[in-house]
N, C-alpha and C positions, 0 to 999 in steps of 0.2 A: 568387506566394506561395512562400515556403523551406519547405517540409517539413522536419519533425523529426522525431527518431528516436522519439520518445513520442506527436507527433501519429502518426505510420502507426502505430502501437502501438495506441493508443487506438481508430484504425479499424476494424483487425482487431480487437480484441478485443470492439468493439460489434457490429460484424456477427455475431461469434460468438453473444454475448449476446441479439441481438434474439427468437432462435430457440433456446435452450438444448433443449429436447426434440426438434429434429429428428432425423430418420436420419442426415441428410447433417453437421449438425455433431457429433453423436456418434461419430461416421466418424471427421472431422477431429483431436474431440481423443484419441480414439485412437491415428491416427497418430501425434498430433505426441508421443504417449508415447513409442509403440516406435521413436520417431528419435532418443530421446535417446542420446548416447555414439556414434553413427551420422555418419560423415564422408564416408559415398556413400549411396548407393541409398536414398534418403529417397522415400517413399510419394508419388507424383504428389499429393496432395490438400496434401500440405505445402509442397510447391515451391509450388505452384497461388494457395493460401493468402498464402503469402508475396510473388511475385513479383507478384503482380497488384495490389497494393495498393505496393510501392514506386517511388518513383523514380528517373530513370533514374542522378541521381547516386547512389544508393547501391547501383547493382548491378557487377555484375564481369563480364571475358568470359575470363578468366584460368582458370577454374574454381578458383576460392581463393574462399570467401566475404569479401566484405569487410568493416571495424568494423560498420558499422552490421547489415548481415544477421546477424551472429554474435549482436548485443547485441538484435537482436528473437528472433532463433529462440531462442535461451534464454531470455528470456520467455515465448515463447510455451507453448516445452516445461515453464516452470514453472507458469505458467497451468492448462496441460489439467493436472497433476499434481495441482492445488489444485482446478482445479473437478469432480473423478472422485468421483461418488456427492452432490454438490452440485444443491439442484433450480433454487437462487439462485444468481446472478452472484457469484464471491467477488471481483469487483474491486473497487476501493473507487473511486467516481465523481468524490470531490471532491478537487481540487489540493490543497486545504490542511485544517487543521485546528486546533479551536479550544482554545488551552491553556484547561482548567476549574479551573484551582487559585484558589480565591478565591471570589466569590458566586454564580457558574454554575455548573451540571450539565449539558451538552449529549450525546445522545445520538442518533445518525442511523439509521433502521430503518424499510422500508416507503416510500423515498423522501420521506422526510420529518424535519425537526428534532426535536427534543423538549427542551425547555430547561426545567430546574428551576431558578427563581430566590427567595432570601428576603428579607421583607419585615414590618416592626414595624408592628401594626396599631396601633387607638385604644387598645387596653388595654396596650403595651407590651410585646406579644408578636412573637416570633419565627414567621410563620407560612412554610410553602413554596409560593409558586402554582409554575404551570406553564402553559405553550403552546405551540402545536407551529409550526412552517414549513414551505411546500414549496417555499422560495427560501432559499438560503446569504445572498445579500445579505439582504433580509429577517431573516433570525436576526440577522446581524452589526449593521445597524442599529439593532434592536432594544436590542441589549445596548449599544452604542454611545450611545445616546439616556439608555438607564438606567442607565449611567455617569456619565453629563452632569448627572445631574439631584443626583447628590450625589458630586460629584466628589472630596472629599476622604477619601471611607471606599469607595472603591471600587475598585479595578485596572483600567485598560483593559483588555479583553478581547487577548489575544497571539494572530496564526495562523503556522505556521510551517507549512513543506511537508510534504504529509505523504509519509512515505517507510516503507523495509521497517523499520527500528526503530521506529518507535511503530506498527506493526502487529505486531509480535514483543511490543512492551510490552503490548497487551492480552492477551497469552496468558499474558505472563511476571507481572501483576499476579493473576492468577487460582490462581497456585499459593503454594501453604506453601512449599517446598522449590522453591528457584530453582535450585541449584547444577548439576544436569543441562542444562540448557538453557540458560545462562551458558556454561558450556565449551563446547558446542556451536557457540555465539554468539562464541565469543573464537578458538576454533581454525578458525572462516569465516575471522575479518579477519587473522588470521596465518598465512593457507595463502599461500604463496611463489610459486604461477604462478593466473593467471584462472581456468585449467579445474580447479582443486583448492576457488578457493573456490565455483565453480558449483555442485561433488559437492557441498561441503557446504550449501550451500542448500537443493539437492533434497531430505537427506537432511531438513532445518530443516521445509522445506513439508510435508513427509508425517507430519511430529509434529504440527503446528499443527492444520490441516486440519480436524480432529477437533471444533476449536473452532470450532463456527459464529458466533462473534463477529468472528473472527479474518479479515478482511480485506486486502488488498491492493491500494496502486495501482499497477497492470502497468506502466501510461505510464512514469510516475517512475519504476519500476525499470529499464525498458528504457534511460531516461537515465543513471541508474547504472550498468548495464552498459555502456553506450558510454565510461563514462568510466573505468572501471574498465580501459578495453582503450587508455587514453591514457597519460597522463604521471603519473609518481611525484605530484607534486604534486595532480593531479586523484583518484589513484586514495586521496592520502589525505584529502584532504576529504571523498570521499564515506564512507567508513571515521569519519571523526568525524560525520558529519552523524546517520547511522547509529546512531554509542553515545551518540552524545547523547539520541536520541531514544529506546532502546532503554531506556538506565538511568534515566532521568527517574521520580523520584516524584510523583505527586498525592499533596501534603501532607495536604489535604484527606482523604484514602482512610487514609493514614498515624496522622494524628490519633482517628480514628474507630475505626479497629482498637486503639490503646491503651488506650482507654476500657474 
């Protein structure tokens, strides 16, 4: 089996997760705060953390951390930054995510779906049911099936990855005045070396945070950052993948508010 940078990601960060109120991971995300900006003498619980769960190709004996370790410990470092005063996991579980513009409402809370969908009863009305899942496939088939059934007035259901821009867009769809946090967002993807757009990351995570809506998937970012530390090419795909998802409207949400 190849290990990936987002599978040992996702390791660590469940093992974190399984226990959120211990001593011992309280300790941890601790730590891995006061390591930030920290290029020696990192806290035994962070080595610990880190190297026990990687594999052997991704370690060094150089004393240079390599791609991969650099692109988890800043994860990780953003993680504990995001989950500080958190009683919930602020990672976000599921790889992908369901575009809602069109006849679905989908919302995930409590480990579970929640899907708002509309439907014309006998009188000609527009009513809203609703039902919950506690399987992704499950919800997708679901809407899949009730696609099928009136194919020509309905949209297939779209999932794209979910990454750090449409976790930023739920925070960004919640304010009147975007303008603050757009700059914020535009001077990340035009900082000129890796460790300038980390800074501003950190500084992104600690506005967010605040909004308990406001989740993240660690994995997928850890992949981002590995790629973010590759090639011109890699490093601007993920920078589009990002304001794609970042400035994206829900028409839907759009429409509603003109009314």
């Amino acid at each position: 089996m190849i290990s990936t940078v987002n599978g040992v990601t996702k390791s660590i960060i469940k093992s974190l997760d399984s226990n959120l109120q211990s001593s011992y991971t309280k300790a941890v995300l601790a730590e891995l705060r006061n390591s930030i900006n920290r290029n020696e003498n990192y806290a035994s619980k962070t080595w610990q953390l880190l190297f026990e769960k990687l594999p052997k190709d991704f370690l060094n004996t150089n004393g240079y951390l390599t791609r991969e370790e650099r692109s988890i410990l800043a994860v990780l470092q953003l993680y504990a930054v995001h989950q500080q005063g958190n009683l919930e996991t602020v990672n976000y579980e599921q790889e992908e995510f369901i575009d809602t513009v069109g006849h679905f409402d989908v919302q995930y809370a409590n480990k579970k779906f929640f899907v708002n969908y509309k439907v014309i009863n006998a009188d000609n009305e527009t009513v809203t049911c609703n039902r919950s899942f506690e399987k992704y496939d499950e919800l997708v088939n679901f809407m899949n099936e009730w696609n099928a059934q009136i194919p020509n007035k309905m949209p297939k259901p779209r999932k794209y990855s979910s990454n750090l821009g449409q976790s930023l867009n739920v925070f960004r769809s919640n304010l009147n005045d975007t303008t603050a946090i757009d700059n914020r967002f535009n001077t990340m993807l035009t900082a000129s070396t890796y460790d300038e757009l980390l800074n501003h990351l950190r500084h992104i995570i600690k506005i967010v945070k605040a909004n308990k809506q406001v989740k993240i998937n660690y994995p997928q970012l850890a992949k981002d950052m590995y790629n973010l530390l590759g090639s011109e090419n890699s490093r601007n795909r993920v920078k589009l993948q990002w304001s794609q998802a970042y400035y994206h409207v829900d028409s839907k949400k759009e429409n509603s508010n003109e009314k």
